[in-house]
Structure formats: structure tokens, C-alpha cells
C-alpha positions, 0 to 999 in steps of 0.5 A, a space after each residue: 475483439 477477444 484474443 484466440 486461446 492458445 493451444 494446449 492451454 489448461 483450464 479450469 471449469 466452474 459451475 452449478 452440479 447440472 454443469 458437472 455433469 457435461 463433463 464429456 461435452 464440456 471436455 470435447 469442447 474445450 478440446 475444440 478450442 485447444 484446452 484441457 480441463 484440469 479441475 471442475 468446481 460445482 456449487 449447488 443449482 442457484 447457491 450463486 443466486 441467493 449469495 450477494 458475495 461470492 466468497 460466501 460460496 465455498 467453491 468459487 473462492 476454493 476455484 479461485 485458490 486453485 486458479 490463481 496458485 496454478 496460474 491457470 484460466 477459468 471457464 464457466 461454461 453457462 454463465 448467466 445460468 450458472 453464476 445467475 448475477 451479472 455482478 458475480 461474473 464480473 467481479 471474478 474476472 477483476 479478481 483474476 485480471 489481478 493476477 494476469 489470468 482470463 475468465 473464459 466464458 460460454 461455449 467458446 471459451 471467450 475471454 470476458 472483457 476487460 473494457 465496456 460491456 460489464 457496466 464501468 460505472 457500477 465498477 467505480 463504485 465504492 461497493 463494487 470495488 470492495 467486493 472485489 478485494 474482499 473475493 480477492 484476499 479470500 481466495 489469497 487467503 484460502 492458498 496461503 499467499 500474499 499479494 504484491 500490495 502486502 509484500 510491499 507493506 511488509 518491505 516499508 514496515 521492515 525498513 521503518 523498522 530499522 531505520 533509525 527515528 530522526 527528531 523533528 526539526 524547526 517547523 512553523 506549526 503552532 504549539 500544540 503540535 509539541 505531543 507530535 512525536 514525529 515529523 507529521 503533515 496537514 491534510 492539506 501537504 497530505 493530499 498533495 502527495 496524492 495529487 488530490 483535493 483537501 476534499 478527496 481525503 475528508 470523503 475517504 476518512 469519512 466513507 472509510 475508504 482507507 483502510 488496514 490489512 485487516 479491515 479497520 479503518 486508517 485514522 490520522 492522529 489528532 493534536 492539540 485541543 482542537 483535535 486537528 489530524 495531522 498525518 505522519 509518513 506511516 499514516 500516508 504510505 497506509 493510505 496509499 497502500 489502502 487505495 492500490 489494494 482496492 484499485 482505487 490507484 493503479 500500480 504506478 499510481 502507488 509508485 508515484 505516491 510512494 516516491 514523493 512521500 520517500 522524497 519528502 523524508 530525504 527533505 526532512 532528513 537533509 533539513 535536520 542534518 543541516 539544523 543539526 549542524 548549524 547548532 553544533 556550530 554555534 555551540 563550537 563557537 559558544 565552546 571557543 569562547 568559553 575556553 579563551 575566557 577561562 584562559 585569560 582567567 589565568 586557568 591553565 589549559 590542562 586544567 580547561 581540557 580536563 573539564 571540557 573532557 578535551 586534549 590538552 593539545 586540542 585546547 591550546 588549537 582553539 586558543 590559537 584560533 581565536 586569537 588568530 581571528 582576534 
């Protein structure tokens, strides 16, 4: 059942030339149903039938921009006649689904679906999916905005940023990992953070499915002679990004994702904090013994404090303790 539009709801017509010139109809009838028209988009009779992409047709994207900058729904009239593809209609209305709104369609101004009737199965593919982001970020583009993805792209680069870099702590890889210049995961610990097979991330990486802001392709790094990927937090929180982008994860889907590779970089963090403390330890100790040695070498402790760069006093605490624990 499609939801009643509001009253005094705004819309904006979209079209061929032959539907602009309605405009008196179409205005009485969006009245009818409590809406106002606000702008009118027209492209020329059959451009949207001889276009494959849609961005390829100026005054869709220039509709989308308007739509999505205003918050404003968009209503095309005649859309079969007008939009000729089914895939066309169906793809703007994903777009602005993105952005909370409705593409409103024929002369009643109903919602179009957001479930069944527009062919689910061609949705999930690859293809379709793409064709929808590239729509999407033309028409962002073309307002001069930035989607909720980007923002969060541009928030982790930030904190990456200034956060200071940790070294990698004891691990059980073999030794050509050692041109590794960070922490870095297997394919396998890769698609455990993505809840997926070992399967999933090779047929992303081949197909491509992972990719930047500007549409090059997210590769993992390569290491030792064998070439084997491995896959640092960067590389994971892109491919999340990517799959959120092209509605291959929902938004908690990304959040999920994002909270176990943060999780797993506190792991690695308390690991090398307690590696690090375990050998300052062990050098304290190494240190004690040194300094009781060169003591009952007949070296004074004064002499033993200038060269350890210690205090005097400092010096005499770790004698005492180390006989104490004779």
C-alpha cells in the first residue's frame, strides 16, 4: 500500500519537452493531491531512450541536484513514456531513496515502491548497483555536497592521521612479512571482519567490487616472493566504505564492520603496550644487574650514575634492592 502524499507538499516535475508543455494540467493536478510544483526539468522526446546511463542526460542529474539539495520529491508524470526504461525509473528512485525522498509517479502522484514490482533481482547485480552510485555521485557532485559515506571516509582519514603510528608487535608470520610496514591481516582474518568467506574477498578483488572515491580499484598490498595480500586497517576500512557506498552493506552493516576493525586495533595497541612493557622489564632487570656488578667491581656510584645518565641516589635504590632480593 503507498503512503498518501502530505498536503502542501513541494514537488518537482520531471520530463520529456511534450510533458512540459502540461504545465497547466499538471499543475491542477498536483493540486488535486495537495502538491505545489516548484521546478520543471525537460530533456528532449526519447533523449532517456537512446541514454543507457542516465547521467549521460543533463537534466535528470540537474533534477536530482535540485531534488536532493531542497529536500524536495520528484514527480514524473508520464513515466514509461517519458523515462522509456524501466531501469531508468527504477534507478532514480534508489538514488533518491538514498536521501529520504520519493520518486512520485504518474498521474496520482504514488510513491514508486521500495519493495517488489521493479525486478529485485536485477537490482542485486553488480551492474545495476554501480549505475546507481555513479547517478548518485553526479547528481552530488553537480550540488556540490557530500554524502554521509564520504564524511566518514574523511573523519577516519583524519583520525589516522593524527594518530600516532604503533610497531608491529611479535606476530607469527613468516619472515617475508618483514617490508610490512604496519600491522596487516591474511585474507582469511580479512573476511572475518566482513563476516564473509575467504571466497567473497577474492571475487570482490577480481570483479573490482572494491573501490575508491574516485573509481580506482582498492588492491591489498603484496608481500615477500610469493606475493601473498595481505590487507592493513586502511585497506579494510576502504573496502568497507566501498560495499556501504554501492549498497552492497546497509548502514549498520558498515558500523558493524567499522566497530570490529576499531576493536581489533585496541587489541593490537594493548598487545604492543604489553610487549613493550614486558621488555622494559626485562632491560630494568638486565640494567639492576649490570649496575650491582660494576659496584662490586669497586666503581663508585657516582661514577656508575654518570654513565647510566641516572641519579646518584637512584643508583644507590637499585644496589639496595638487588641485595635486599639476594
Amino acid at each position: 500500500m503507498t503512503k498518501p502524499i502530505h498536503t502542501n507538499k513541494t514537488v518537482i516535475v520531471l520530463g520529456d519537452r511534450d510533458t512540459a508543455t502540461r504545465a497547466a494540467k499538471l499543475t491542477e493536478k498536483a493540486a488535486e493531491h495537495g502538491a505545489t510544483i516548484t521546478e520543471t526539468h525537460a530533456f528532449d522526446m526519447g533523449e532517456a531512450a537512446s541514454h543507457h546511463d542516465l547521467t549521460d542526460v543533463e537534466e535528470v542529474v540537474t533534477a536530482l541536484r535540485s531534488a536532493i539539495s531542497t529536500r524536495t520529491d520528484i514527480w514524473v508524470p508520464f513515466p514509461m513514456p517519458d523515462l522509456c526504461r524501466e531501469q531508468h525509473v527504477r534507478r532514480l528512485s534508489l538514488v533518491l531513496q538514498r536521501h529520504g525522498l520519493d520518486l512520485l509517479l504518474g498521474r496520482e502522484l504514488a510513491p514508486c515502491p521500495t519493495t517488489g514490482g521493479y525486478n529485485e533481482v536485477d537490482f542485486a547485480l553488480r551492474s545495476e548497483v554501480r549505475a546507481v552510485d555513479t547517478l548518485d555521485h553526479a547528481a552530488i557532485a553537480s550540488a556540490g555536497m557530500v554524502t554521509l559515506s564520504e564524511e566518514i571516509e574523511r573523519a577516519l582519514t583524519e583520525a589516522a592521521e593524527q594518530s600516532p603510528e604503533s610497531p608491529a608487535g611479535p606476530t607469527n608470520e613468516p619472515a617475508d612479512d618483514a617490508d610490512v610496514p604496519e600491522k596487516s591481516f591474511s585474507t582469511t582474518e580479512a573476511a572475518q571482519f566482513f563476516g564473509e568467506s575467504v571466497q567473497w574477498i577474492y571475487s570482490g578483488l577480481r570483479e573490482k567490487l572494491f573501490t575508491h572515491l574516485d573509481g580506482s580499484a582498492i588492491e591489498p598490498i603484496r608481500v615477500g616472493t610469493s606475493g601473498r595480500r595481505r590487507f592493513t586497517m586502511a585497506v579494510l576500512r576502504d573496502m568497507a566504505l566501498s560495499c556501504y557506498r554501492r549498497g552492497i552493506f546497509s548502514q549498520d552493516q558498515l558500523e558493524e564492520v567499522l566497530a570490529k576493525l576499531s576493536l581489533a586495533e585496541i587489541a593490537q595497541l594493548a598487545a604492543d603496550l604489553a610487549a613493550k612493557e614486558t621488555a622494559a622489564k626485562a632491560i630494568r632487570t638486565t640494567l639492576s644487574g649490570k649496575i650491582v656488578q660494576a659496584k662490586d667491581a669497586g666503581l663508585s656510584s657516582y661514577a656508575i650514575a654518570k654513565e647510566a645518565g641516572l641519579s646518584q641516589p637512584r643508583v644507590m635504590q637499585i644496589i639496595k634492592g638487588s641485595k635486599e632480593h639476594a
